[in-house]
N, CA, C and O of each residue as an XYZ file, in Angstrom:
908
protein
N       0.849     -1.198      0.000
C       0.000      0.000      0.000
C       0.883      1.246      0.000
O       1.776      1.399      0.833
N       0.641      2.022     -0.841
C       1.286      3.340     -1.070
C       1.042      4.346     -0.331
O      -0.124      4.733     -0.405
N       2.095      5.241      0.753
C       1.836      6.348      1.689
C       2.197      7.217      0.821
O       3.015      7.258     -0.098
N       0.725      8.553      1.705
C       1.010      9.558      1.008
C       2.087     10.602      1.789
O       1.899     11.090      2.904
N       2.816     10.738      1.253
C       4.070     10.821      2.175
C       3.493     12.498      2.481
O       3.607     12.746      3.681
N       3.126     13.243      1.977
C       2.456     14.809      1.611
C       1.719     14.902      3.114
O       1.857     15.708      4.034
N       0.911     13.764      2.957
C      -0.059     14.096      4.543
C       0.381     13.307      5.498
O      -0.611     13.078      6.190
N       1.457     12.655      6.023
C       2.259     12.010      6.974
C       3.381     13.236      7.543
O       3.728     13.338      8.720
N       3.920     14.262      6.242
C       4.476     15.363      6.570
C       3.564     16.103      7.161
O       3.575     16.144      8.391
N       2.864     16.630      6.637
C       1.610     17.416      7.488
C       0.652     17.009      8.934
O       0.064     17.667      9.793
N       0.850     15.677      8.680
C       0.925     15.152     10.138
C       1.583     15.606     11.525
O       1.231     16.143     12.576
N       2.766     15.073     10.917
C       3.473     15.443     11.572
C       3.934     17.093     12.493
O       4.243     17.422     13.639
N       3.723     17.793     11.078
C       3.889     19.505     11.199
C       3.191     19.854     12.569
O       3.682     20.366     13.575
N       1.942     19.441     12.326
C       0.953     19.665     13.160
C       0.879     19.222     14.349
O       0.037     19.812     15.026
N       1.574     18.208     14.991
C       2.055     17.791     15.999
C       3.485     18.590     16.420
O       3.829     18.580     17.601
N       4.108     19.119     15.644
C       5.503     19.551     15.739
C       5.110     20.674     17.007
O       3.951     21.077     17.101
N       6.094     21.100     17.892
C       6.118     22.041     18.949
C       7.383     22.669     19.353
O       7.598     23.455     20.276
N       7.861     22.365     18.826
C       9.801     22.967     18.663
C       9.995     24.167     17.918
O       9.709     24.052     16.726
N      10.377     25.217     18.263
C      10.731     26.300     17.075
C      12.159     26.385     17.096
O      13.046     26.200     17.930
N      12.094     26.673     16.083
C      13.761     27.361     15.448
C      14.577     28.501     16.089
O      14.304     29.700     16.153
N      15.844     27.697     16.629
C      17.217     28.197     17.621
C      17.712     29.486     16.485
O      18.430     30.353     16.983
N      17.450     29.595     15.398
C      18.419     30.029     14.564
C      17.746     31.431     14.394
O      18.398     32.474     14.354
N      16.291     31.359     14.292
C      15.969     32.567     13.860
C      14.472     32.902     14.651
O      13.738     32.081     15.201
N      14.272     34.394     14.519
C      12.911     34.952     15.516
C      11.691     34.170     14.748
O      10.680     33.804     15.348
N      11.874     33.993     13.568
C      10.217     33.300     12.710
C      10.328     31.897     13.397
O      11.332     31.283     13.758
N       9.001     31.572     13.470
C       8.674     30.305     14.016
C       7.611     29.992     13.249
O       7.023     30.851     12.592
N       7.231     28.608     13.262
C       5.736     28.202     12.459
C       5.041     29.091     13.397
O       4.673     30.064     12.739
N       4.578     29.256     15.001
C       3.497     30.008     15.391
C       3.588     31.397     14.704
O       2.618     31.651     13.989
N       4.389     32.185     14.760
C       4.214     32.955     14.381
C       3.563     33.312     12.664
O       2.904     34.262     12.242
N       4.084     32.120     12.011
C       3.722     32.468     10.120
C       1.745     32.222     10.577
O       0.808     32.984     10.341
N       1.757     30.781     11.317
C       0.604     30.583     11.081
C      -0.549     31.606     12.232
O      -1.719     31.318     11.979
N      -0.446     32.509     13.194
C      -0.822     33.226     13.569
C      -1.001     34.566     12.624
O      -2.110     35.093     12.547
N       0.143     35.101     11.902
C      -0.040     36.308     10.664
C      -1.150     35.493      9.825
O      -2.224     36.046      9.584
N      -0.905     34.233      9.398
C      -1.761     33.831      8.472
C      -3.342     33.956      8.557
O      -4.069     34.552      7.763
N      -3.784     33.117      9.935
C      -4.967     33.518     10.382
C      -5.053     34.561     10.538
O      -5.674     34.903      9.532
N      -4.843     35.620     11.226
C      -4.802     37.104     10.660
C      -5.580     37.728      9.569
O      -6.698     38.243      9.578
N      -4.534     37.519      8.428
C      -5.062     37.850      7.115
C      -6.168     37.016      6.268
O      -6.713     37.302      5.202
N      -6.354     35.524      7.380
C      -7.592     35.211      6.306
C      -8.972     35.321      7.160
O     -10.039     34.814      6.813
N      -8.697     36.271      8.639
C      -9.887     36.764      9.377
C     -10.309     37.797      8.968
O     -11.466     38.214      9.001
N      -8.996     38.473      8.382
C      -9.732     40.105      7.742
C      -9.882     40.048      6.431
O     -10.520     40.963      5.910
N      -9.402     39.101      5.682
C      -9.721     38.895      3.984
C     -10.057     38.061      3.619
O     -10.566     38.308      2.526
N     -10.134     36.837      3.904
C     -10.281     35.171      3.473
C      -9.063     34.654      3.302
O      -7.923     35.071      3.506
N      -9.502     33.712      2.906
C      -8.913     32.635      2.701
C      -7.659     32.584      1.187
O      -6.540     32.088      1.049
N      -8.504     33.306      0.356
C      -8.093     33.530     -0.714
C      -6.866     34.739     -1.032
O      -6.383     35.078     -2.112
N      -6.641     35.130      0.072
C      -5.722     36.358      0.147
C      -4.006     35.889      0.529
O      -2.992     36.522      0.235
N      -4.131     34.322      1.417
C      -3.474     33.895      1.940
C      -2.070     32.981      1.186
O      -2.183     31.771      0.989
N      -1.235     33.472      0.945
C      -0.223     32.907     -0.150
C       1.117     32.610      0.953
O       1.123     32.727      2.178
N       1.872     32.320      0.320
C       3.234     32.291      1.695
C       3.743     33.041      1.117
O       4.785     33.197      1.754
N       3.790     33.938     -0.030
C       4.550     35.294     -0.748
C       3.776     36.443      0.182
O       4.578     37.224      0.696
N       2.355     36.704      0.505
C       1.790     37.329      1.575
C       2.149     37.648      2.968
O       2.396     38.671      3.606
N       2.069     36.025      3.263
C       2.357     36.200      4.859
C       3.733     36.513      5.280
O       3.994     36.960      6.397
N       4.679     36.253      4.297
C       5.928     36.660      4.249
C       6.133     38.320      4.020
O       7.012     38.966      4.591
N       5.492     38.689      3.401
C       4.983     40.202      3.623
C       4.906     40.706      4.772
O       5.683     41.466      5.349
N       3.650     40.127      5.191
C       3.419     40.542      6.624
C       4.236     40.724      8.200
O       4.074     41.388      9.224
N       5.275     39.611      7.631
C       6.359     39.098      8.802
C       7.119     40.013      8.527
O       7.773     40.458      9.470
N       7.324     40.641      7.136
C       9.141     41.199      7.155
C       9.582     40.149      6.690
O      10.758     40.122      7.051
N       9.365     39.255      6.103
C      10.264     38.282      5.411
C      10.404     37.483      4.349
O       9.212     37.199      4.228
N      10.985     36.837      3.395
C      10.760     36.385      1.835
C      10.360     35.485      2.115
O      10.803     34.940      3.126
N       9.100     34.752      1.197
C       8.719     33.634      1.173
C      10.258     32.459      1.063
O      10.854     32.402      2.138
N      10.377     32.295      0.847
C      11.973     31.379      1.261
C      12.020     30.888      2.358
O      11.927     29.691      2.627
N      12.230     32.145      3.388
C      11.927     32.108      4.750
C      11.107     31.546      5.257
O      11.216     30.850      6.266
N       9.986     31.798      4.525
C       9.039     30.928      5.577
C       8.539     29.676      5.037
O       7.654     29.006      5.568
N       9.474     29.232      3.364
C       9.192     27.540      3.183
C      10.313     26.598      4.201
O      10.287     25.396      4.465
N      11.188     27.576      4.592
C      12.312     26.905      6.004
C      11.506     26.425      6.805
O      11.998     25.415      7.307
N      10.265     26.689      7.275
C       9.453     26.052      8.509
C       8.364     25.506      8.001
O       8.250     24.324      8.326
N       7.441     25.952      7.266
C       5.956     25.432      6.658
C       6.616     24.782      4.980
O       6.999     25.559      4.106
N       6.626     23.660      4.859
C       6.698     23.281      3.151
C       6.114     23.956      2.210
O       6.762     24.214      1.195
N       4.656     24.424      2.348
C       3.923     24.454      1.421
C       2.580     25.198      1.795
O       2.342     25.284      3.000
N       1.714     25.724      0.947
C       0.296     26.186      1.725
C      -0.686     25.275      2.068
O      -1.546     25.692      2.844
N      -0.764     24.213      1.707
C      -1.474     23.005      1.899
C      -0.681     22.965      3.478
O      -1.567     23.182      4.304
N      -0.285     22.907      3.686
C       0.612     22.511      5.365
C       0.354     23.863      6.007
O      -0.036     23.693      7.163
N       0.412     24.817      5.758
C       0.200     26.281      5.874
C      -1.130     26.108      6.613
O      -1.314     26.169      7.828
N      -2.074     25.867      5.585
C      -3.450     26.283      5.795
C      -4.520     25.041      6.739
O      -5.630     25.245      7.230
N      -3.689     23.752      6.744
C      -3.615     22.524      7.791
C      -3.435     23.090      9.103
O      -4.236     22.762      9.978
N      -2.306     24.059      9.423
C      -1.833     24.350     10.328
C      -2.687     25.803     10.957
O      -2.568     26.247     12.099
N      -3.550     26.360      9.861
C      -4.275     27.312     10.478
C      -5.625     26.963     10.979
O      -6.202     27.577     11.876
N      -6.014     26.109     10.447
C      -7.244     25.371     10.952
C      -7.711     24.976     12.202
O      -8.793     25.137     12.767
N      -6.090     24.115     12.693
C      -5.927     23.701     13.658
C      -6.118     24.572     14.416
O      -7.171     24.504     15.050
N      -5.291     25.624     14.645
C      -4.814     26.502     15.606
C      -6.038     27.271     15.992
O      -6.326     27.455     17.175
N      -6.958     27.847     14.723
C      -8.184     28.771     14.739
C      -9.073     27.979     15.799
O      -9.682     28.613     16.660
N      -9.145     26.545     15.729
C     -10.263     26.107     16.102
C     -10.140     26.428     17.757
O     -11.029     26.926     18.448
N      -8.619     25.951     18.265
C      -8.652     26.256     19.322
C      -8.778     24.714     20.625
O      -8.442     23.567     20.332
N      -9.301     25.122     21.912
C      -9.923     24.162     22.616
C     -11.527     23.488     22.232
O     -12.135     24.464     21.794
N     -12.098     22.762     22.210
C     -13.513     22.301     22.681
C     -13.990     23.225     23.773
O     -13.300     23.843     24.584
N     -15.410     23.202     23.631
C     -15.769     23.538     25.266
C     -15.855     22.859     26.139
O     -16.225     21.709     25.898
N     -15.565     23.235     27.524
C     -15.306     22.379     28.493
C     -16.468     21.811     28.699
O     -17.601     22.176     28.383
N     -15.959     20.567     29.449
C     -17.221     19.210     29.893
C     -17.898     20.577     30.984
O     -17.285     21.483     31.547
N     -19.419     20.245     30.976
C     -20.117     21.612     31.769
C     -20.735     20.163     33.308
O     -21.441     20.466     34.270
N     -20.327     19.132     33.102
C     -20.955     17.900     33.836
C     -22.368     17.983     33.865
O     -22.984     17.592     34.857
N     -23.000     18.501     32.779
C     -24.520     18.160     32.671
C     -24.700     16.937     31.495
O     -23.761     16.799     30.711
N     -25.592     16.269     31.392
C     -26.123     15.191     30.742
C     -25.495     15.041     29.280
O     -24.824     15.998     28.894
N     -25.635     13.978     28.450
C     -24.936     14.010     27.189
C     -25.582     14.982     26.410
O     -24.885     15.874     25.925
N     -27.262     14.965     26.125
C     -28.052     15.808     25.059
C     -27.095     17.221     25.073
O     -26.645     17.609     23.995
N     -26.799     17.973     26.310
C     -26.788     19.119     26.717
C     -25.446     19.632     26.082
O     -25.172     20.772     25.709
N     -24.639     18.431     26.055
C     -23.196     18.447     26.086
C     -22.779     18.537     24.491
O     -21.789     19.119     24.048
N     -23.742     17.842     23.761
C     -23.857     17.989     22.481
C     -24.456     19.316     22.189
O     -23.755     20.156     21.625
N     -25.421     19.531     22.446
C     -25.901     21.324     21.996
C     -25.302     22.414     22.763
O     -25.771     23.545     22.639
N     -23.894     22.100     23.879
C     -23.531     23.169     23.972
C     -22.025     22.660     22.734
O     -21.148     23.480     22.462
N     -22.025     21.505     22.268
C     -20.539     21.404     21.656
C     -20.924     22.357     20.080
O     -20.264     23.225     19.510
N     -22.286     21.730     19.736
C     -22.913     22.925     18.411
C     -22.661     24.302     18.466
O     -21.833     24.834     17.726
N     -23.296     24.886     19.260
C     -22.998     25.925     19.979
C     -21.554     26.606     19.439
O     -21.387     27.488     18.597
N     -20.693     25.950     20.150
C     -19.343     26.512     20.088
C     -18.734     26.629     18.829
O     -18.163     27.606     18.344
N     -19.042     24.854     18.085
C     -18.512     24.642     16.877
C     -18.916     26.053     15.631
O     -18.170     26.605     14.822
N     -20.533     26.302     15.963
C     -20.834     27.310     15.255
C     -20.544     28.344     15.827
O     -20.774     29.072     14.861
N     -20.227     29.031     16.598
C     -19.882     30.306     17.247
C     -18.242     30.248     16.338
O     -17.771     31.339     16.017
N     -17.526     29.085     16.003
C     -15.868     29.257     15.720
C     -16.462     29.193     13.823
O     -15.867     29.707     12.876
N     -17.233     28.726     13.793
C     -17.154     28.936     12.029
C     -17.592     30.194     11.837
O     -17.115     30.680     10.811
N     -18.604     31.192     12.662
C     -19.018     32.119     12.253
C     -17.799     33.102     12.060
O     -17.501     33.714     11.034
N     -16.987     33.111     13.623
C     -15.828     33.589     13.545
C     -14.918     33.613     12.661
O     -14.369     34.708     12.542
N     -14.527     32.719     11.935
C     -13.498     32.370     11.318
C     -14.313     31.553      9.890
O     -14.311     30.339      9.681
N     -14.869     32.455      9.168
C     -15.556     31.676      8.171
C     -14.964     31.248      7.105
O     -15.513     30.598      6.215
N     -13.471     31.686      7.143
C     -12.679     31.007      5.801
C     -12.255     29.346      6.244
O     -11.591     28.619      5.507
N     -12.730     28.980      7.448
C     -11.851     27.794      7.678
C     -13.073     26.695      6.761
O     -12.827     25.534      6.434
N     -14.583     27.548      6.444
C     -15.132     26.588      6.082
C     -14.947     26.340      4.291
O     -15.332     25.385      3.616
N     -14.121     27.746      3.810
C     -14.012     27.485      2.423
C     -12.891     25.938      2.624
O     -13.180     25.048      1.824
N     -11.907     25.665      3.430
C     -11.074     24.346      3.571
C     -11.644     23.300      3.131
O     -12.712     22.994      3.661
N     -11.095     22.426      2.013
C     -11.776     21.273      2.030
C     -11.577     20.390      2.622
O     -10.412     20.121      2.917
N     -12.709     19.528      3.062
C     -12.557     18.170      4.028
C     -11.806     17.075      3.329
O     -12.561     16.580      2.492
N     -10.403     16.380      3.326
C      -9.572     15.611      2.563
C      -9.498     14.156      2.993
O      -9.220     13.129      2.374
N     -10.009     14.526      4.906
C      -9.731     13.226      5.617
C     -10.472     13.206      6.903
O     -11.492     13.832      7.192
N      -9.897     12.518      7.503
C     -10.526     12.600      9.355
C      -9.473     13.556      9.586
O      -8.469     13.762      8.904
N      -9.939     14.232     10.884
C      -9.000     15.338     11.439
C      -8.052     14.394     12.289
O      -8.189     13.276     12.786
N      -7.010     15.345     12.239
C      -5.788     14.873     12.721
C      -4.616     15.738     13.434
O      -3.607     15.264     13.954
N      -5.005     17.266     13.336
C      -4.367     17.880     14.220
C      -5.058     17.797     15.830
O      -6.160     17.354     16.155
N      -3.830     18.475     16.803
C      -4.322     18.333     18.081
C      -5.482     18.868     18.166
O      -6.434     18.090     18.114
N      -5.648     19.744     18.260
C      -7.654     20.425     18.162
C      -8.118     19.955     17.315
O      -9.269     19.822     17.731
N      -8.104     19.594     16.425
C      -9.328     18.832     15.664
C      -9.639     17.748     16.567
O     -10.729     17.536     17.098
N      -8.538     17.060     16.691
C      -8.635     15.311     17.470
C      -9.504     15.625     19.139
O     -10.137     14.851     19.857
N      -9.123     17.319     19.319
C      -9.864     16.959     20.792
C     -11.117     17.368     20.596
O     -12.032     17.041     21.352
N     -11.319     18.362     19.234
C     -13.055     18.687     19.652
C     -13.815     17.450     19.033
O     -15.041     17.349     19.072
N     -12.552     16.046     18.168
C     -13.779     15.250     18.020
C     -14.073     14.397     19.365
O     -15.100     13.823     19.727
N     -12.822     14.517     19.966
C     -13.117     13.987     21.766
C     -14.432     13.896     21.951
O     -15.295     13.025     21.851
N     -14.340     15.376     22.343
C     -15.474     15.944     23.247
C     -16.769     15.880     22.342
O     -17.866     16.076     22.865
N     -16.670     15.644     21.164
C     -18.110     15.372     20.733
C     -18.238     13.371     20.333
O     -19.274     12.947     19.822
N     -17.434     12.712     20.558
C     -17.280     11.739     21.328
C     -17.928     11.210     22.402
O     -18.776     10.332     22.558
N     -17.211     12.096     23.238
C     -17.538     11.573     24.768
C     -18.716     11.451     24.873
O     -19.093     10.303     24.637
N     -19.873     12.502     25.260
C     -21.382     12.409     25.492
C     -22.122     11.584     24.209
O     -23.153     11.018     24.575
N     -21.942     11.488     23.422
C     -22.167     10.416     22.553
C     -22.289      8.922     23.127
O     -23.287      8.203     23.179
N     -20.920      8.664     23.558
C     -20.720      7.382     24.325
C     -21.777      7.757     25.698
O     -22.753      7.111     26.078
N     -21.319      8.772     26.158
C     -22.741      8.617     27.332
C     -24.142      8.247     27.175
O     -25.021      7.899     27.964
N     -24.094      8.396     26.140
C     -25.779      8.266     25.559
C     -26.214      6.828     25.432
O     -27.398      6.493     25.411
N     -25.113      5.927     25.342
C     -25.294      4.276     24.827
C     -25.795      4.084     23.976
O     -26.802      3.388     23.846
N     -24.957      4.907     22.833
C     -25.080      4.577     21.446
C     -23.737      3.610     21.297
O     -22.566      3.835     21.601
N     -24.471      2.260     20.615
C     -23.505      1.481     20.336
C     -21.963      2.036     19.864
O     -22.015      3.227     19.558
N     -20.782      1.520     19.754
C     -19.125      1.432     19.722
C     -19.069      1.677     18.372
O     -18.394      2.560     17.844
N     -19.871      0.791     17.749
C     -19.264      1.358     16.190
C     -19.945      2.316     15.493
O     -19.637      2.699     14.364
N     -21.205      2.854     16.386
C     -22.030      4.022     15.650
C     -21.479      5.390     15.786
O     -21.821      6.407     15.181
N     -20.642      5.247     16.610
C     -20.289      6.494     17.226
C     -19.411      7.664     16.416
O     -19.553      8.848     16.719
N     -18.498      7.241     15.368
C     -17.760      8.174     15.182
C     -18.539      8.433     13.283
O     -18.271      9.330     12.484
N     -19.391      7.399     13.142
C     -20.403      8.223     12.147
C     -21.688      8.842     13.196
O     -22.491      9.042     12.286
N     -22.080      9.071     13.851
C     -22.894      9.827     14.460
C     -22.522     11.296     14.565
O     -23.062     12.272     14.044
N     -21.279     11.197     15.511
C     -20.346     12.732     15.374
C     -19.789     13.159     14.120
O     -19.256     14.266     14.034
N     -19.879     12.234     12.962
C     -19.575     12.951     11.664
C     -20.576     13.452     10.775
O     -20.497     14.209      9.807
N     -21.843     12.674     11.492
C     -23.287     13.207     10.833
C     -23.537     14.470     11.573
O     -24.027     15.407     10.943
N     -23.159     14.662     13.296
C     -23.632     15.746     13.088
C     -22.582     16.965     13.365
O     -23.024     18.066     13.693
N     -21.458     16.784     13.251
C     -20.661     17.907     12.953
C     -20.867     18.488     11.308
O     -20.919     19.630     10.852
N     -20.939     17.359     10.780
C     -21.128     18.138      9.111
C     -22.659     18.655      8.692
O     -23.190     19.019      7.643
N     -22.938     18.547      9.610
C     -24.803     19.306      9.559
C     -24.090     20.800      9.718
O     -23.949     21.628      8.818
N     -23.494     20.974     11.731
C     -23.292     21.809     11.751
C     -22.428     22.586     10.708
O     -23.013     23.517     10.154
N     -21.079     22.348     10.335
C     -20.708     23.023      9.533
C     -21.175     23.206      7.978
O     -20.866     24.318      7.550
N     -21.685     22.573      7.262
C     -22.356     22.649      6.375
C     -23.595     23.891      6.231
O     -23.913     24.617      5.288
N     -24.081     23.760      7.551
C     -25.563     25.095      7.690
C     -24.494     26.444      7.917
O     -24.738     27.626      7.672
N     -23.649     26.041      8.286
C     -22.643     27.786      9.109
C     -21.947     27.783      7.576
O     -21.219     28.763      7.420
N     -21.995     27.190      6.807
C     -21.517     27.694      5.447
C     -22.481     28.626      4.875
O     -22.230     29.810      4.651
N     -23.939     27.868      4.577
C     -24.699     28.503      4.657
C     -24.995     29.898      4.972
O     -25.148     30.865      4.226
N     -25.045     29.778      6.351
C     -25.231     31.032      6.896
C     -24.482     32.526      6.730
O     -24.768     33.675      7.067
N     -23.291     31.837      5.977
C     -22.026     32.848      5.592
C     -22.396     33.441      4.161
O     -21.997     34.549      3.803
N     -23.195     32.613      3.367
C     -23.391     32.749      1.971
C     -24.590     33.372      1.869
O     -24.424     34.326      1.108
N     -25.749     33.323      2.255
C     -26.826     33.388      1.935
C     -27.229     34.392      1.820
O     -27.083     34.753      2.988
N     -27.822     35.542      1.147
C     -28.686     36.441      0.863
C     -30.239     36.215      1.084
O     -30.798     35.298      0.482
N     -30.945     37.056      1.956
C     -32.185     36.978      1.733
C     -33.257     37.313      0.697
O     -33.513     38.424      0.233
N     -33.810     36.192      0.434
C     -34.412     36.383     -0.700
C     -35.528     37.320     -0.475
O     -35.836     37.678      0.661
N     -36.229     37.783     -1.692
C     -37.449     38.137     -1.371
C     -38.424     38.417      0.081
O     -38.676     37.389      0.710
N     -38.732     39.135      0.392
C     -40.249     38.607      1.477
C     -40.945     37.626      0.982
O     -41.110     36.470      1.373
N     -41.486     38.419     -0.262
C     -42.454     37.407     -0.749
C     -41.961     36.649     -1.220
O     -42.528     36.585     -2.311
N     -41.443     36.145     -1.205
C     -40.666     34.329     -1.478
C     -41.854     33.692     -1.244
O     -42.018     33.022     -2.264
N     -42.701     33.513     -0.577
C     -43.549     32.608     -0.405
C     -45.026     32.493     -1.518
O     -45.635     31.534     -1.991
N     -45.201     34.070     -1.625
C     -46.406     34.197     -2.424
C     -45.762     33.859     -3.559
O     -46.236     32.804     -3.981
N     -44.694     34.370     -4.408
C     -44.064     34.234     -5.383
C     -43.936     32.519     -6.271
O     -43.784     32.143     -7.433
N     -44.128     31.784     -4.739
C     -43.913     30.474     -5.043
C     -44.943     29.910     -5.134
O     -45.023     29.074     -6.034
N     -45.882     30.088     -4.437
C     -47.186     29.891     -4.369
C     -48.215     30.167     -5.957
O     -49.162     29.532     -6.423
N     -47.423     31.505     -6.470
C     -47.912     31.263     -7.990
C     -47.344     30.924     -9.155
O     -47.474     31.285    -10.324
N     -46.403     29.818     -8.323
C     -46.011     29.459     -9.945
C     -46.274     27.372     -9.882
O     -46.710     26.659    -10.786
N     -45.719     26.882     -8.222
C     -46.066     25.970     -7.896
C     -47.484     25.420     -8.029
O     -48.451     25.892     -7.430
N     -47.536     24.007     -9.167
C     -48.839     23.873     -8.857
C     -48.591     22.349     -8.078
O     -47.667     21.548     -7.930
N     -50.233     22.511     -7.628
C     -50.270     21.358     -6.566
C     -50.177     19.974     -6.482
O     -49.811     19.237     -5.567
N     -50.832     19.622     -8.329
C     -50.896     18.190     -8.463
C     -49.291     17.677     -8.306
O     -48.824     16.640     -7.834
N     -48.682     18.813     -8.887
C     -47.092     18.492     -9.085
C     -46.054     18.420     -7.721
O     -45.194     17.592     -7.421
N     -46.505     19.609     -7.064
C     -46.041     19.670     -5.512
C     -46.615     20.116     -4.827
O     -46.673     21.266     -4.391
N     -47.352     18.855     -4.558
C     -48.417     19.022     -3.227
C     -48.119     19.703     -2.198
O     -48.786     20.636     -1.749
N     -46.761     19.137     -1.620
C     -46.409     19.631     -0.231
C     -45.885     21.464     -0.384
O     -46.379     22.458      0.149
N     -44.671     21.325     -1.366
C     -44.736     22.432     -1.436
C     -45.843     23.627     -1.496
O     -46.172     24.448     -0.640
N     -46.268     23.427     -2.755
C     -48.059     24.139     -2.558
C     -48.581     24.957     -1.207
O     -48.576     26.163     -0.960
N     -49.140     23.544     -0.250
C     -49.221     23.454      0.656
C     -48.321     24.333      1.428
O     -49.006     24.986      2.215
N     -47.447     24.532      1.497
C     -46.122     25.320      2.629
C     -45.980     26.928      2.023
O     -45.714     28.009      2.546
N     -46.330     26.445      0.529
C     -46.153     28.270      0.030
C     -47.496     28.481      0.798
O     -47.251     29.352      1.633
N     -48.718     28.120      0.901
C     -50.072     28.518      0.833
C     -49.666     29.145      2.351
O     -49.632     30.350      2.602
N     -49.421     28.251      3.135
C     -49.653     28.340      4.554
C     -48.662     29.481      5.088
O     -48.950     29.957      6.186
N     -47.571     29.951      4.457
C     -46.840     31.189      4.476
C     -45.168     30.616      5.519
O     -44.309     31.274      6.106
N     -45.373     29.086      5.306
C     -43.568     28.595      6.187
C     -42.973     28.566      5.278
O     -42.141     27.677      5.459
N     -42.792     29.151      3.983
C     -41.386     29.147      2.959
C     -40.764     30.548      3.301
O     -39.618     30.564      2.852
N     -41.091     31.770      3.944
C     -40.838     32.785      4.319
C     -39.659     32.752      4.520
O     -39.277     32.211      5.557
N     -38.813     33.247      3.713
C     -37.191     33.187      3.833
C     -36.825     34.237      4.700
O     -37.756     35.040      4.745
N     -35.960     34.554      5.347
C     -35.508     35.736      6.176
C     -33.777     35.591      6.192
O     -32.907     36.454      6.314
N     -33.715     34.461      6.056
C     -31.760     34.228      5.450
C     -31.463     33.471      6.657
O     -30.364     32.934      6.524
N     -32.113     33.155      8.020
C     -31.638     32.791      9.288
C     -31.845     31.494      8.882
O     -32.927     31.095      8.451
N     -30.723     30.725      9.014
C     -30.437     28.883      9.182
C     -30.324     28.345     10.784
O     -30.516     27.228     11.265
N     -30.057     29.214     11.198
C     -29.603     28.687     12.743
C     -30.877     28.039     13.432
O     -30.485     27.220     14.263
N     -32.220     28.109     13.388
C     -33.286     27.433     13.568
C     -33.559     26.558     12.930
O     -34.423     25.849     13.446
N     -33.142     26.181     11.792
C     -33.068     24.546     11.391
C     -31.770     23.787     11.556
O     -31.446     22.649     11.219
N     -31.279     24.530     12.029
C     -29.910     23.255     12.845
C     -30.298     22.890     14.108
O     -30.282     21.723     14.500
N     -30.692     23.954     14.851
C     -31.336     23.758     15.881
C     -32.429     22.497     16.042
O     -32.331     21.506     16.766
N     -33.487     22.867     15.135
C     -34.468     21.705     15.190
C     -34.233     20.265     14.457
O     -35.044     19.356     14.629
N     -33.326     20.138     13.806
C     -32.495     19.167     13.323
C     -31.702     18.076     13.993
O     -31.567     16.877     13.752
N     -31.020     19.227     15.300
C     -29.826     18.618     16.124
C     -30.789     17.910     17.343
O     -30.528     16.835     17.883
N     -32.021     18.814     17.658
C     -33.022     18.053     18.298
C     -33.497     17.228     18.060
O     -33.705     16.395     18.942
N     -33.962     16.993     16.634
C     -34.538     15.736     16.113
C     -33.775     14.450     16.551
O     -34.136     13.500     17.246
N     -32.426     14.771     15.824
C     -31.742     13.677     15.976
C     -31.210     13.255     17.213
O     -30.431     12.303     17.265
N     -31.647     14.026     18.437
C     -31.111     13.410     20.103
C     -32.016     12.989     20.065
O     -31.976     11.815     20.432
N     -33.431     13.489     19.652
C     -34.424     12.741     20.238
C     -34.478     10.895     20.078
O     -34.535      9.946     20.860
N     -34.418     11.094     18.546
C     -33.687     10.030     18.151
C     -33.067      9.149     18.698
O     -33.287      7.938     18.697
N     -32.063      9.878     19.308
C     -30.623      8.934     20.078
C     -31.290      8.557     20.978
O     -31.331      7.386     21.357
N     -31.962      9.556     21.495
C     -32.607      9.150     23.141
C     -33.485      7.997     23.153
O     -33.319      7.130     24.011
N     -34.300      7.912     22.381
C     -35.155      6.499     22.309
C     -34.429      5.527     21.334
O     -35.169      4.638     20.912
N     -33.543      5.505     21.021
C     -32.810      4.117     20.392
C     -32.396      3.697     21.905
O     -32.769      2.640     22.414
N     -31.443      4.814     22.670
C     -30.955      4.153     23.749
C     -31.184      4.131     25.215
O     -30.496      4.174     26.234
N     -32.705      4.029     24.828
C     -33.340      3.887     26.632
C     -33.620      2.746     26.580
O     -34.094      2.182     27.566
């Protein structure tokens, strides 16, 4: 079987905690300027010819510590995300909607981490602990051993998926609803029909109430599989 030697380096990076005897630049420091500039510009602003800008120093310089922007932008992810929130010692449900909570409070913050594409399982130190902690109360719940780490991948990618959303979206119309209502016919989409008629297609641009009632659904869920 063939290693990808690319993400075993980046592995590694990301575990790395040693800085360089020789000179004031350190990876914290490139990847701190970096987040920086992709909190006040995106993601897309972020080059190692940039952040080398920013430091006072030639990109050269700073392929001496980071290889590449792929390792670069691995390494900002990590760092942005930060800690988990702490165990609050209330029940699992709770522990999960305060871990939502947070997860979306850090994408809103930092909304370029969601342009990142997903390549693998996480593997830096903060990634690995906020999948801990959305782990742990999971297992409290007595959801079977092997359901568990697709459960926390179903619903971390709800959450981040809607906080993409929420970053993108323009509100449509008011009348979004009447609008739909006359063009939808019923034999064709009943339900819809139905939902324009009754006035719940009413767009206003807010997603955060269907993650909400979503993330509920699915404890409820959990909760009666495992009583």
């Amino acid at each position: 079987m063939s290693v990808d030697k690319s993400a075993a380096a980046t592995f590694r990076l990301l575990w790395e905690t040693k800085k360089s005897a020789r000179s004031s630049l350190s990876v914290d420091r490139i990847v701190e300027a970096a987040i920086t500039l992709a909190d006040a510009e995106g993601l897309g602003a972020v080059s190692m010819q940039r952040v080398a800008g920013e430091l006072g120093y030639t990109a050269m310089a700073l392929y001496r510590h980071v290889p590449g922007k792929d390792q670069l932008v691995a390494l900002m992810v990590d760092r942005a995300q930060g800690n988990p929130p702490a165990e609050s010692g209330k029940e699992w449900r709770t522990e999960i909607l305060n871990w939502a909570d947070a997860a979306w409070d850090f994408y809103l913050a930092h909304p370029w981490t969601l342009r990142v594409a997903t390549t693998g399982a996480p593997t830096g130190p903060n990634e690995l602990a906020w999948f801990e902690a959305l782990l742990r109360p999971l297992a409290q719940s007595g959801l079977a051993t092997e359901n568990l780490a697709a459960t926390a991948m179903f619903i971390s990618s709800a959450v981040r998926d809607l906080a993409r959303i929420a970053t993108e979206i323009v509100p449509s119309n008011p009348d979004y609803g009447n609008l739909l209502a006359e063009v939808v016919q019923a034999d064709r989409f009943p339900t819809l029909s139905s939902l324009a008629s009754s006035g719940a297609l009413e767009d206003d641009g807010n997603v955060r109430p269907a993650l909400d009632f979503g993330l509920n659904v699915i404890l409820d869920g959990l909760g009666s599989r495992t009583s």
